[in-house]
OpenMM code with the backbone's topology and positions (N, CA, C; nanometers):
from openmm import Vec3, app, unit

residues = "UNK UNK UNK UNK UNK UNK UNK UNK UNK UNK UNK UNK UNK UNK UNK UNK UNK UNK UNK UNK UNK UNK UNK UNK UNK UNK UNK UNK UNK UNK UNK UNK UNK UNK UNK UNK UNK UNK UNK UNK UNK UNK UNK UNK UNK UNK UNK UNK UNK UNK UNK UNK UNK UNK UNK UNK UNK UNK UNK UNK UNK UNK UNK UNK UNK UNK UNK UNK UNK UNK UNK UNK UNK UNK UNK UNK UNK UNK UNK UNK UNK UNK UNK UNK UNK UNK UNK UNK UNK UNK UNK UNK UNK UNK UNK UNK UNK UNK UNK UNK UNK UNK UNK UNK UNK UNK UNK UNK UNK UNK UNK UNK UNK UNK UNK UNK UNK UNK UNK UNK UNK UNK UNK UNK UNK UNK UNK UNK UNK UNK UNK UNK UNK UNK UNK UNK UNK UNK UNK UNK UNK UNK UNK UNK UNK UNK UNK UNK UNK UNK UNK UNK UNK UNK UNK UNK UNK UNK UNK UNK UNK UNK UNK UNK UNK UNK UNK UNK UNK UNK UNK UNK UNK".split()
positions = [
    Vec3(1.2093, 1.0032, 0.4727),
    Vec3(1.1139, 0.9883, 0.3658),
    Vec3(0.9956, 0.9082, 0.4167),
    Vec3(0.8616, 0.9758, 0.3895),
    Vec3(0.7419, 0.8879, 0.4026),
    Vec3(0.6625, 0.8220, 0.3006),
    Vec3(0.6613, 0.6960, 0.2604),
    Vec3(0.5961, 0.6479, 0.1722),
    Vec3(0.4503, 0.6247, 0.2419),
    Vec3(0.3383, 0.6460, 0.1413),
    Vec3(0.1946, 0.6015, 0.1468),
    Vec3(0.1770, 0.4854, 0.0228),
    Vec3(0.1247, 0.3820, 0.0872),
    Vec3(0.1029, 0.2741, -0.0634),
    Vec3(-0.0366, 0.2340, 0.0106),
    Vec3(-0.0756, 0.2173, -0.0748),
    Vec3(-0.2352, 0.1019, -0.1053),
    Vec3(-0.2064, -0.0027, -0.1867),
    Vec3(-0.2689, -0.1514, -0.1207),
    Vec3(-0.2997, -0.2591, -0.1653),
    Vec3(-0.4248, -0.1889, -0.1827),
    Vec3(-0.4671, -0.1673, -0.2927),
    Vec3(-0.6664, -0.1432, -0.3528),
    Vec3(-0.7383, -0.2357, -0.3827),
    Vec3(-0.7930, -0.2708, -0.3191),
    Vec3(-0.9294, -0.3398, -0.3742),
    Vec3(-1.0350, -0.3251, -0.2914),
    Vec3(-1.1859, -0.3846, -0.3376),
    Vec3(-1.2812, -0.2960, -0.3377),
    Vec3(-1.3508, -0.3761, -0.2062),
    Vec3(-1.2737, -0.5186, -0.1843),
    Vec3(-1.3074, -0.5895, -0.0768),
    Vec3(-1.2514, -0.6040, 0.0300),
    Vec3(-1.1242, -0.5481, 0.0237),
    Vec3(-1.0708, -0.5587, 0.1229),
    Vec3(-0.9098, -0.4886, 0.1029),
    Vec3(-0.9302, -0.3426, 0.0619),
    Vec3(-0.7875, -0.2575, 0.0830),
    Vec3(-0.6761, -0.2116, 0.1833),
    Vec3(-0.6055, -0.2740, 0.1527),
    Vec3(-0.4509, -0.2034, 0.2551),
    Vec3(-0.4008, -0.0638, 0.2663),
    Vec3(-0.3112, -0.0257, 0.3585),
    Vec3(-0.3349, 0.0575, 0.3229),
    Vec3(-0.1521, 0.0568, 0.4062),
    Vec3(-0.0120, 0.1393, 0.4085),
    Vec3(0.0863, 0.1464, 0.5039),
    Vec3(0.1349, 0.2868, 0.5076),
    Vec3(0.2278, 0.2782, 0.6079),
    Vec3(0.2987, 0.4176, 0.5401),
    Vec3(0.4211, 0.3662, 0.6347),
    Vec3(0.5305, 0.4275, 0.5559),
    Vec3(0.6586, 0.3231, 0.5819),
    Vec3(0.7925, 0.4253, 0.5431),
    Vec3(0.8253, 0.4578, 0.6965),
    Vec3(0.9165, 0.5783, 0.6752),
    Vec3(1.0773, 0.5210, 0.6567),
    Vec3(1.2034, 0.5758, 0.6154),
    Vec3(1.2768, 0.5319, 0.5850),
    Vec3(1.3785, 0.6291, 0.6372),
    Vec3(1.4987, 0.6085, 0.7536),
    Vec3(1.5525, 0.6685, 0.7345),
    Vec3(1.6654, 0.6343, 0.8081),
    Vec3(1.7981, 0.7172, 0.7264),
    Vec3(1.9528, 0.6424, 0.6843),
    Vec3(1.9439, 0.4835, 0.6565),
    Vec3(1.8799, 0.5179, 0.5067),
    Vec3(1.8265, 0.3347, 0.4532),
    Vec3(1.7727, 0.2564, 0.5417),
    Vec3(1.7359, 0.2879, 0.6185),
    Vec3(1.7077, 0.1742, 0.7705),
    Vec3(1.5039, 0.2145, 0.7403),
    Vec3(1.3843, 0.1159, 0.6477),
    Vec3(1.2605, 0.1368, 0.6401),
    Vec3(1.2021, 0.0953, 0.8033),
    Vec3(1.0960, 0.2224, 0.8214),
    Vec3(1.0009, 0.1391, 0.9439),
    Vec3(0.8377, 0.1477, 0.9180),
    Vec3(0.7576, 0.0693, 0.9604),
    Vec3(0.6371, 0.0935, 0.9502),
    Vec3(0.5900, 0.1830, 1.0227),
    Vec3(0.5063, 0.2722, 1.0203),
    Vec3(0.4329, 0.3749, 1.0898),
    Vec3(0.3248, 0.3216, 1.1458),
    Vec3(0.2779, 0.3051, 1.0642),
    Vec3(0.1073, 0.2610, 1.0299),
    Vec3(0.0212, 0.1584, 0.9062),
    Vec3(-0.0339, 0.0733, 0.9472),
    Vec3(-0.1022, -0.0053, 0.8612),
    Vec3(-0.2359, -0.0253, 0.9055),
    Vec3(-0.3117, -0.0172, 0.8041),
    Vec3(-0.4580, -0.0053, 0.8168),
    Vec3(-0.5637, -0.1200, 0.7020),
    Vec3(-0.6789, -0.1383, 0.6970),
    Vec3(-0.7606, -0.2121, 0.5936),
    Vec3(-0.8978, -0.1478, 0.6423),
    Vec3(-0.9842, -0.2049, 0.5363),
    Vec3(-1.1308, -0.1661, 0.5768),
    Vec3(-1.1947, -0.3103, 0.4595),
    Vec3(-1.2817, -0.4139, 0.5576),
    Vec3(-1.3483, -0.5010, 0.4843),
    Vec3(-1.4850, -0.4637, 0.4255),
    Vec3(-1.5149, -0.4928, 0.3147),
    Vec3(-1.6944, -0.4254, 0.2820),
    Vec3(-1.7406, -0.6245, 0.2040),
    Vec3(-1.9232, -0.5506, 0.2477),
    Vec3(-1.9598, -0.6898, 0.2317),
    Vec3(-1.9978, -0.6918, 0.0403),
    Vec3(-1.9688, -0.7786, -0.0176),
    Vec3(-1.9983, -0.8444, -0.1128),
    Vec3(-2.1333, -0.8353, -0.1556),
    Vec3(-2.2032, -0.8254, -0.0993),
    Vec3(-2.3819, -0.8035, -0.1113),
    Vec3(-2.4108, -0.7028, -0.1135),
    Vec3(-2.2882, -0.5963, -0.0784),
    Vec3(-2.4098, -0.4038, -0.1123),
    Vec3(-2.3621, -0.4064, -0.2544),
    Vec3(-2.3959, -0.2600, -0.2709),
    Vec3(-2.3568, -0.2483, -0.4141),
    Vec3(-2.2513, -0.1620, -0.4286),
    Vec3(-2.1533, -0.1906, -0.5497),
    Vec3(-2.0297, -0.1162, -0.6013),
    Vec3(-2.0427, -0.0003, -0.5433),
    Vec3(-2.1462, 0.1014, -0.5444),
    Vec3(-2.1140, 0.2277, -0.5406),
    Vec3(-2.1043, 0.2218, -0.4035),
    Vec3(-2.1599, 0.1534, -0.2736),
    Vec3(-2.1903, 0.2043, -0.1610),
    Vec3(-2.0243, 0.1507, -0.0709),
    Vec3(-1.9906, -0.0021, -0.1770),
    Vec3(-1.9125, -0.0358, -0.1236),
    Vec3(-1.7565, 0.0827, -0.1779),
    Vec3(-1.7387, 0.1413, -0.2157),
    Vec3(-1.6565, 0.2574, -0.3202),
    Vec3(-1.6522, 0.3777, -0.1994),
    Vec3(-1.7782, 0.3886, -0.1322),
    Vec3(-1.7927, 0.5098, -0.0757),
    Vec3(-1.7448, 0.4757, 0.0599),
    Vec3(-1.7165, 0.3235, 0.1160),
    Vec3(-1.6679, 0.2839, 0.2358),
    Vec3(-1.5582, 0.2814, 0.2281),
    Vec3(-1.5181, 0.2630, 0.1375),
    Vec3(-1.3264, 0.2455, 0.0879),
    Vec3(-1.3307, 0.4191, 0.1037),
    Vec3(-1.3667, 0.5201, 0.0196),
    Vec3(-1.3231, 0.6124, 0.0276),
    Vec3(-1.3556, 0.6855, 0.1608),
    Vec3(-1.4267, 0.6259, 0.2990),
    Vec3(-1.4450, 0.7191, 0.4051),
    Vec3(-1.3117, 0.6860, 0.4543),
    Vec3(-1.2691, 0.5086, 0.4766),
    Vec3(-1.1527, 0.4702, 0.4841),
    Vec3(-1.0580, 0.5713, 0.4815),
    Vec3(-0.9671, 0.5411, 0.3748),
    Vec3(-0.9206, 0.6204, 0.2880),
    Vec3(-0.8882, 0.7424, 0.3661),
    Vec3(-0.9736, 0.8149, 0.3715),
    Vec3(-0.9887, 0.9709, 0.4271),
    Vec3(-0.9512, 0.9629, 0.6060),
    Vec3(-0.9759, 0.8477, 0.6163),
    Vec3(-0.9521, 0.9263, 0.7882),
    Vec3(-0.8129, 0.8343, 0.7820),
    Vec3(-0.7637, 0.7307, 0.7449),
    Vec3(-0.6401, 0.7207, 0.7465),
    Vec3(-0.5349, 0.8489, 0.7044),
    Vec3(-0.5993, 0.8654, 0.6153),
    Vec3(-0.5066, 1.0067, 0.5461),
    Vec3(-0.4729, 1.0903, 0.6528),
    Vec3(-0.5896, 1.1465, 0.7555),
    Vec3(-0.5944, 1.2563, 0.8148),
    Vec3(-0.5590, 1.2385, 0.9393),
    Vec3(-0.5726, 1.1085, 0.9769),
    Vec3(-0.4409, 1.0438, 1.1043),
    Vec3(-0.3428, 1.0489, 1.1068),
    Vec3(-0.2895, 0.9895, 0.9460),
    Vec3(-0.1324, 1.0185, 0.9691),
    Vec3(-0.0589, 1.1147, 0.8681),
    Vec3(-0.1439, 1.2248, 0.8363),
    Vec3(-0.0830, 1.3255, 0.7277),
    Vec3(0.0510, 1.3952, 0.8324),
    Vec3(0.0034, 1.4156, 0.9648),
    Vec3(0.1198, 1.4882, 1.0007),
    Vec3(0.0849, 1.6223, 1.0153),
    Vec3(0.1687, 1.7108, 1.0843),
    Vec3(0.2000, 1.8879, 1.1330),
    Vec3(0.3778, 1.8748, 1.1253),
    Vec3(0.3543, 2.0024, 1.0764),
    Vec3(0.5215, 2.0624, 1.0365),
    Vec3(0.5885, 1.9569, 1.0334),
    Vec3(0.6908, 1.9555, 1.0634),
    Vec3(0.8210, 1.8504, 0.9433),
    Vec3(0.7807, 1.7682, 0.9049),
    Vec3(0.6753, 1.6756, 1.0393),
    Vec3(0.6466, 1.5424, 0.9418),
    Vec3(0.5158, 1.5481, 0.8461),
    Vec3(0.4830, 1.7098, 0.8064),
    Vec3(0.3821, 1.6711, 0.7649),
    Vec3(0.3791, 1.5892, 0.5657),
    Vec3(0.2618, 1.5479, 0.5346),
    Vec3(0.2593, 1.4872, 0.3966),
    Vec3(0.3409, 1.3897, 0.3824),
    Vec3(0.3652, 1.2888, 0.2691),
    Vec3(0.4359, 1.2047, 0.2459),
    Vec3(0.4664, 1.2424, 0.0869),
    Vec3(0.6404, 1.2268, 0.1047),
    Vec3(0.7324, 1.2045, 0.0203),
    Vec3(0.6926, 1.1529, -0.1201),
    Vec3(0.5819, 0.9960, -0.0910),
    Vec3(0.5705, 0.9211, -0.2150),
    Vec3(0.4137, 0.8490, -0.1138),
    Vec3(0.3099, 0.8622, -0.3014),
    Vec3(0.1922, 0.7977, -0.2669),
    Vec3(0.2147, 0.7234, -0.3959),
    Vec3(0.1997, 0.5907, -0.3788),
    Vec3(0.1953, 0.4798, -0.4766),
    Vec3(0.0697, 0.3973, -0.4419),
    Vec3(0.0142, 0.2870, -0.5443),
    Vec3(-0.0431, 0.1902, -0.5698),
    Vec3(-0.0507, 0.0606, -0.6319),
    Vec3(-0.0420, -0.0710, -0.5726),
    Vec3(-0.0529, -0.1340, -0.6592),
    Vec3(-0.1038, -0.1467, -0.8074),
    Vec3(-0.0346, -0.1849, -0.8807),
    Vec3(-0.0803, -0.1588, -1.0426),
    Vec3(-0.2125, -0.3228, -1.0499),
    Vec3(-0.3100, -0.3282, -1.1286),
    Vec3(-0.3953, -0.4485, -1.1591),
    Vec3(-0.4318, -0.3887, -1.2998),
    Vec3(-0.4408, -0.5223, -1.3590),
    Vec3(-0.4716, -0.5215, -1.5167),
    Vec3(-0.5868, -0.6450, -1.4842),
    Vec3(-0.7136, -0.5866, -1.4951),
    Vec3(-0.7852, -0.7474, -1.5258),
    Vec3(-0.8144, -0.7519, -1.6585),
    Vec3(-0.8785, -0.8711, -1.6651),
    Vec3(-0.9017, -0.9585, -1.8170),
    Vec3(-1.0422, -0.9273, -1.8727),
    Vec3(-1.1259, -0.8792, -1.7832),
    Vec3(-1.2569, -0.8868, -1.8039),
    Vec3(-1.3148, -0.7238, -1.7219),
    Vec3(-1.3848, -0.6834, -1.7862),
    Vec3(-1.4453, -0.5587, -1.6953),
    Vec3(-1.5469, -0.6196, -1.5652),
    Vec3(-1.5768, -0.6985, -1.5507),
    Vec3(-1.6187, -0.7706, -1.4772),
    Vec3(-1.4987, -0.7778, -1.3330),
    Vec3(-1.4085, -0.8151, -1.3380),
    Vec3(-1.2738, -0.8394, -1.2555),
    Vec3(-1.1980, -0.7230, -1.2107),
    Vec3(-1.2051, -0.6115, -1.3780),
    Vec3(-1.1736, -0.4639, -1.3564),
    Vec3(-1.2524, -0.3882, -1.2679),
    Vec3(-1.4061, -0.3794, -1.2645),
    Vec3(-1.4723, -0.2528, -1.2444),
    Vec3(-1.4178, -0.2407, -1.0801),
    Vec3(-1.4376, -0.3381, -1.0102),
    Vec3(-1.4275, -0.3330, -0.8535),
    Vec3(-1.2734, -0.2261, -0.8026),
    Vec3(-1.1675, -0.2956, -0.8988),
    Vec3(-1.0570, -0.2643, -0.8708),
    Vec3(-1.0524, -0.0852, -0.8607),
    Vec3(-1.1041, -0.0619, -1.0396),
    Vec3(-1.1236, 0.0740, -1.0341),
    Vec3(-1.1868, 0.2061, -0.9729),
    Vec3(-1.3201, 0.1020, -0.9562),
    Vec3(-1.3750, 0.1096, -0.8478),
    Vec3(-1.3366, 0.2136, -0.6908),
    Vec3(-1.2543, 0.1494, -0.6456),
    Vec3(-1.1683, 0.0901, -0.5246),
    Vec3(-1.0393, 0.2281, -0.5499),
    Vec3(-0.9735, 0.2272, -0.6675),
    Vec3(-0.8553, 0.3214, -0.7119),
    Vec3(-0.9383, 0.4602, -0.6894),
    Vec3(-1.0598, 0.4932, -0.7667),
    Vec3(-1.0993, 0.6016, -0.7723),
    Vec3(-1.1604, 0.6625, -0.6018),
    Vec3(-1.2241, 0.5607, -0.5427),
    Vec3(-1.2138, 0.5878, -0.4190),
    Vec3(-1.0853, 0.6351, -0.3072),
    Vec3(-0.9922, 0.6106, -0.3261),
    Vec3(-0.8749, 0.6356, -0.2782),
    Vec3(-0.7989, 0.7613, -0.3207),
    Vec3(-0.8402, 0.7955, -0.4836),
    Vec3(-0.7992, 0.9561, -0.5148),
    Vec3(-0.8452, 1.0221, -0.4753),
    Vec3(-0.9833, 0.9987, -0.4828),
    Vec3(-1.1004, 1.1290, -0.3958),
    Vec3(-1.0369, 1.1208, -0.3037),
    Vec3(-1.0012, 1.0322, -0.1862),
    Vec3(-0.9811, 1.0466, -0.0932),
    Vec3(-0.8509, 1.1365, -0.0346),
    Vec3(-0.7302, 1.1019, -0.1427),
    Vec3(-0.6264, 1.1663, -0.1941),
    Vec3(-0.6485, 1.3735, -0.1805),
    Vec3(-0.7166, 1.4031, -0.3012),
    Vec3(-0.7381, 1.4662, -0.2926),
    Vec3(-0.8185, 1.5774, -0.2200),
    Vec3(-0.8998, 1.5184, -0.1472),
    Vec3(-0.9580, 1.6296, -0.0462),
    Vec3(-0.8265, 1.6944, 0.0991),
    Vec3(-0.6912, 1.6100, 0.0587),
    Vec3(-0.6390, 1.6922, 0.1553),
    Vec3(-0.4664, 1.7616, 0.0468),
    Vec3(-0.5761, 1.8032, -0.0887),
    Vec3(-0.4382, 1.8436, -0.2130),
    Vec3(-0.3472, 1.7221, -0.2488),
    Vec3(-0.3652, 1.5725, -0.2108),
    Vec3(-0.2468, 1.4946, -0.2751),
    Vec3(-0.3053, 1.4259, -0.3972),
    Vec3(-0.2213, 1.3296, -0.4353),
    Vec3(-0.2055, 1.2585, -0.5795),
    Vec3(-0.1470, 1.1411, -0.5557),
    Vec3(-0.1565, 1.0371, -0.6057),
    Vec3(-0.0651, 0.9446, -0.6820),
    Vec3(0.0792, 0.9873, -0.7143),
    Vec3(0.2055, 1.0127, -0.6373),
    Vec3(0.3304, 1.0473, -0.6768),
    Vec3(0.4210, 0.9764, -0.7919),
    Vec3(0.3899, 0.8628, -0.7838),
    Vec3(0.4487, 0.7788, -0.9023),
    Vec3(0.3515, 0.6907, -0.9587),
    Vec3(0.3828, 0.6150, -1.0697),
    Vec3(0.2658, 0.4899, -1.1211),
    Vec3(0.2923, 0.3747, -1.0254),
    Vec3(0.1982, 0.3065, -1.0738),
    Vec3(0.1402, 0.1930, -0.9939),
    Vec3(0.2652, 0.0870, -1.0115),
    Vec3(0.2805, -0.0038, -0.9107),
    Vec3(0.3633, -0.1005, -0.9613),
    Vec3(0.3042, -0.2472, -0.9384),
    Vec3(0.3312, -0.3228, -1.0529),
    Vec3(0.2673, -0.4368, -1.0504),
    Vec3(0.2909, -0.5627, -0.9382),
    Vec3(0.1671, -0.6161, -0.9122),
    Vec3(0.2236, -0.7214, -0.7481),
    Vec3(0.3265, -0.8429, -0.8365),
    Vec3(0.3379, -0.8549, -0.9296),
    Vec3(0.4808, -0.9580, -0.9297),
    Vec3(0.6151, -0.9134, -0.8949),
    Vec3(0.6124, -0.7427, -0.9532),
    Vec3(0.7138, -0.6681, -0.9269),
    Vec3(0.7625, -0.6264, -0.7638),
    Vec3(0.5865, -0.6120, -0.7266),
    Vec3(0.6380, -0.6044, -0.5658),
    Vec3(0.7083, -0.7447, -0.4729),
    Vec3(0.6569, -0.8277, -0.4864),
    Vec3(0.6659, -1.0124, -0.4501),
    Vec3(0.8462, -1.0179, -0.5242),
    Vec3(0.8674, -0.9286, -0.6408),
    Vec3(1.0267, -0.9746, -0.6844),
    Vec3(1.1278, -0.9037, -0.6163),
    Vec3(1.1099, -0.7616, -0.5884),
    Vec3(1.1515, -0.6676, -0.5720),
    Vec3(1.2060, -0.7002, -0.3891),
    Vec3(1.0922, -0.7796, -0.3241),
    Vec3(1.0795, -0.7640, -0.1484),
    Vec3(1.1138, -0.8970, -0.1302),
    Vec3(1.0815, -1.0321, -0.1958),
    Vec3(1.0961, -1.1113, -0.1508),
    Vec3(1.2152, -1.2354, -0.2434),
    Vec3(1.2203, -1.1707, -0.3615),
    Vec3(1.3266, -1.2198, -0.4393),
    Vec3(1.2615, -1.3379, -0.5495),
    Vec3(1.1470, -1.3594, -0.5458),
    Vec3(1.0436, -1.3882, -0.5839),
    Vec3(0.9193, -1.3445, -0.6550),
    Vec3(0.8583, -1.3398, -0.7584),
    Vec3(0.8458, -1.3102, -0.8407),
    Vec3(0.6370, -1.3684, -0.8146),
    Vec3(0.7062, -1.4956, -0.7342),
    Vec3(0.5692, -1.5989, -0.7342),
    Vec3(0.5601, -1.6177, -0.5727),
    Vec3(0.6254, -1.5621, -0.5123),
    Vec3(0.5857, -1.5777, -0.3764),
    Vec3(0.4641, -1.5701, -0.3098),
    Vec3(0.4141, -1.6431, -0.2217),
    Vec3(0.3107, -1.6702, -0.1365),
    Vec3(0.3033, -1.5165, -0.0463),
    Vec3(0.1594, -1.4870, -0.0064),
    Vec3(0.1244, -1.4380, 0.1261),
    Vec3(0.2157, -1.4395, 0.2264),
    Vec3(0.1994, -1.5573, 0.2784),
    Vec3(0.3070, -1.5631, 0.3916),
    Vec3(0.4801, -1.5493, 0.3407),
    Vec3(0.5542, -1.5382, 0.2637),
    Vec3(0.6512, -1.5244, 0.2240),
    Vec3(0.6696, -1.3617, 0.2303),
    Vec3(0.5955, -1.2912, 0.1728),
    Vec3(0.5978, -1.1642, 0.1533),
    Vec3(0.5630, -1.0850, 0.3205),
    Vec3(0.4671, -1.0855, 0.3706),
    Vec3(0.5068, -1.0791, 0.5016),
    Vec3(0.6128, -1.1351, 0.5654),
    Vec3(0.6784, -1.2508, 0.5344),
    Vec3(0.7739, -1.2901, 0.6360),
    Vec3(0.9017, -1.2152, 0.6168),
    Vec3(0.9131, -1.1324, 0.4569),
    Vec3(1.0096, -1.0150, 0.4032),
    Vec3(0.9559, -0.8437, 0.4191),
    Vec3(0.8641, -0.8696, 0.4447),
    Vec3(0.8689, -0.7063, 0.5125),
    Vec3(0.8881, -0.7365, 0.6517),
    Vec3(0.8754, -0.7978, 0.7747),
    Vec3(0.8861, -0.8100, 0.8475),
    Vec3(1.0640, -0.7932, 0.8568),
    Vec3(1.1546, -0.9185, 0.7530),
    Vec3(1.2494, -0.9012, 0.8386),
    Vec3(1.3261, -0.8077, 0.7930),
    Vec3(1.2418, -0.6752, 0.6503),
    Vec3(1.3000, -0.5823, 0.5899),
    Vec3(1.3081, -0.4113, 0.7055),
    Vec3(1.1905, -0.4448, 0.7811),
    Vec3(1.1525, -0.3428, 0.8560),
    Vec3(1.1450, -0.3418, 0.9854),
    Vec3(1.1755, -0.5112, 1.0876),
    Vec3(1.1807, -0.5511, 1.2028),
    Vec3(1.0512, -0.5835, 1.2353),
    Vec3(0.9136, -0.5175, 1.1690),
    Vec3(0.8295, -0.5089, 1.2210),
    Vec3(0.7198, -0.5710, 1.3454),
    Vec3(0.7527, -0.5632, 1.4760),
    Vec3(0.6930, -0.6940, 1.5313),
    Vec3(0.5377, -0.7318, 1.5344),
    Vec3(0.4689, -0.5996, 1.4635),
    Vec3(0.2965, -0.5945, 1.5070),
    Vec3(0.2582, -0.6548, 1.4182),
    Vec3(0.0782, -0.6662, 1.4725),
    Vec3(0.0217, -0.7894, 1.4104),
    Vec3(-0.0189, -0.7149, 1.2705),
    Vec3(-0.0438, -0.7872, 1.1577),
    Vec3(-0.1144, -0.7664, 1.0446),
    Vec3(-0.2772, -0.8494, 1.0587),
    Vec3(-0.3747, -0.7123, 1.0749),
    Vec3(-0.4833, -0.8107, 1.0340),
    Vec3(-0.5414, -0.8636, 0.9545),
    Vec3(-0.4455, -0.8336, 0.8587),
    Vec3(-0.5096, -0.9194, 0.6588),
    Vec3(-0.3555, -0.8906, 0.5991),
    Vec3(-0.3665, -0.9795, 0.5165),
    Vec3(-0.2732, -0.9838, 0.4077),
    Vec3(-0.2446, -0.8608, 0.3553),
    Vec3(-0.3615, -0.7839, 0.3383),
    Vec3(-0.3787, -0.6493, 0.2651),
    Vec3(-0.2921, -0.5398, 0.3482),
    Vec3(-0.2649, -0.5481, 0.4756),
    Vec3(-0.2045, -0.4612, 0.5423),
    Vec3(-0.0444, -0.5439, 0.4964),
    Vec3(0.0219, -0.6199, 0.4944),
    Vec3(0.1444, -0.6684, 0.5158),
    Vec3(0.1845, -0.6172, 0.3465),
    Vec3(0.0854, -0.6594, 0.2461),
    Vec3(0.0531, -0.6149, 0.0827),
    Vec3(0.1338, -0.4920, 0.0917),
    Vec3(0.0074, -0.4103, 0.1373),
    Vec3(0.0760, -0.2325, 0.1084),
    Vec3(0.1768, -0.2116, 0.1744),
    Vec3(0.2387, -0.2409, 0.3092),
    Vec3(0.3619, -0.2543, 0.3364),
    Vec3(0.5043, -0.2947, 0.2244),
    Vec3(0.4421, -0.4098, 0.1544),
    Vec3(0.5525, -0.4552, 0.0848),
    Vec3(0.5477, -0.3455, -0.0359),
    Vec3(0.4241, -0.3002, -0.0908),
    Vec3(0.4456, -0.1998, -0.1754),
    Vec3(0.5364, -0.0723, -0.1739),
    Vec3(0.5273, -0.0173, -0.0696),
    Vec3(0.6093, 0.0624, -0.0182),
    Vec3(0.7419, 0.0433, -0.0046),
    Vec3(0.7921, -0.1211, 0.0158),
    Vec3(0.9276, -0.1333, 0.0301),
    Vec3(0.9990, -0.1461, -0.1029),
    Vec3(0.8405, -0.2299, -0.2112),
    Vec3(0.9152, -0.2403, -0.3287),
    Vec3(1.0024, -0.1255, -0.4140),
    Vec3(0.8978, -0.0418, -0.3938),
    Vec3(0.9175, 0.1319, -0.4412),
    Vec3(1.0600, 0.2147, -0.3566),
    Vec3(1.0863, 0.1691, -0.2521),
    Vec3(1.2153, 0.2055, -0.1939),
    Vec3(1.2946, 0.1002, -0.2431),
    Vec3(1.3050, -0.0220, -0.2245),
    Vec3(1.4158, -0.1126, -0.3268),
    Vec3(1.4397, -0.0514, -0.4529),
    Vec3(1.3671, -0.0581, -0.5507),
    Vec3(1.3345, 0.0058, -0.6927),
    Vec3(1.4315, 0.1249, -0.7249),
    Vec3(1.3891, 0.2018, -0.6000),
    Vec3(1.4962, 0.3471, -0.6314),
    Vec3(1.5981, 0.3420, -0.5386),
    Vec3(1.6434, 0.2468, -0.5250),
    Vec3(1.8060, 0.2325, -0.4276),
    Vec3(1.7800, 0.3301, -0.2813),
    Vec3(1.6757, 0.3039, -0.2183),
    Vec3(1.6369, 0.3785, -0.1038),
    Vec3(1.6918, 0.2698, 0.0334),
    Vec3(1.6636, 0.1252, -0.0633),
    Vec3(1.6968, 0.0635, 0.0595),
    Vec3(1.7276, -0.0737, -0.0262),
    Vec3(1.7831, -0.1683, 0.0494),
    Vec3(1.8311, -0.3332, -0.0021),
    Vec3(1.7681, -0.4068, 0.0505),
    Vec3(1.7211, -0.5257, -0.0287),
    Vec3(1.6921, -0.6712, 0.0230),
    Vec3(1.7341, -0.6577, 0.0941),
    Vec3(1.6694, -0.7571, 0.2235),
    Vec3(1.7633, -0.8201, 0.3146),
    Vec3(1.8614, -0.9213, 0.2329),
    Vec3(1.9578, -0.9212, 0.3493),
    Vec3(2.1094, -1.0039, 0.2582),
    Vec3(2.1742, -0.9134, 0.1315),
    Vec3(2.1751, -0.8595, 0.1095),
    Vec3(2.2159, -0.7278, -0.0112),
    Vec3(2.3045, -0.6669, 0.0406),
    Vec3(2.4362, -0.6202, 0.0328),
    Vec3(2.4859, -0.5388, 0.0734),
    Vec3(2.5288, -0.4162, 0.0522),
    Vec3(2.5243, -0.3122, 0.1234),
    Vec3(2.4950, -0.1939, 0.0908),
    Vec3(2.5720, -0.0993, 0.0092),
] * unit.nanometer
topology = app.Topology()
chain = topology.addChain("A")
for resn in residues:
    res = topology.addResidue(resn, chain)
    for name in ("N", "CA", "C"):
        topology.addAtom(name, app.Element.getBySymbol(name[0]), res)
């Protein structure tokens, strides 16, 4: 099974894909793209979605391995459209991107407390906590260059925990 997850946001999105198999998850690939704060929404939207697109088309795959199993996203609720627009922003960039090679969103979004509970047993866990549980969920030894890459990693694992794909570490099987 190949999971695709995005950490989304409009400043700095994750991006993993995190294959799984005989319950045993591995990372494939993890990616980000930073945009500056000073262009504007739309231009920064259109950098996420070039993103987006050539990750897709790196690791979509030929015959067996091609496509992935499950495309998920972090879920965000902001308080203010102000806090929202970027996010959405950022989401809609990533469908376009989705879609120019026929995919979708496979399941709904799941919320980052759920991911932080689900991976790290924790609910309120730190940055570094949550990397230090995908790491020892997946062995992973490579570097993360943002949070946002280790993020969508954990998204992906949450969504395999969730559906009995795979266990906490310490869980037994």
């Amino acid at each position: 099974m190949r999971i695709l997850a995005f950490d989304t946001s409009l400043s700095s999105p994750g991006a993993a894909i995190v294959e799984i198999t005989t319950g045993k998850p591995r990372i494939i690939a993890v990616s980000h793209v930073k945009t500056d704060s000073k262009q504007p929404h739309a231009l920064r939207a259109e950098l996420v979605e070039a993103w987006a697109t050539m990750f897709i088309a790196e690791h979509i795959g030929t015959g067996a391995k091609q496509g992935f199993d499950v495309i998920i996203r972090e879920d965000f609720v902001g308080r203010t459209s102000k806090q929202s627009h970027p996010v959405h922003a950022a989401w809609s960039s990533c469908d376009r991107a989705l879609h120019k090679f026929g995919l979708n969103f496979t399941v709904p979004p799941i919320s980052q407390s759920r991911v932080k509970s689900l991976v790290t047993g924790s609910g309120k866990a730190e940055k570094a906590d949550v990397e230090r549980a995908v790491r020892e969920l997946t062995g992973y030894t490579g570097e993360f260059a943002t949070d946002d890459e280790s993020d969508s990693a954990a998204i992906a694992l949450a969504y395999a925990i969730q559906n009995g794909l795979i266990k906490r570490k310490g869980e037994s099987k």
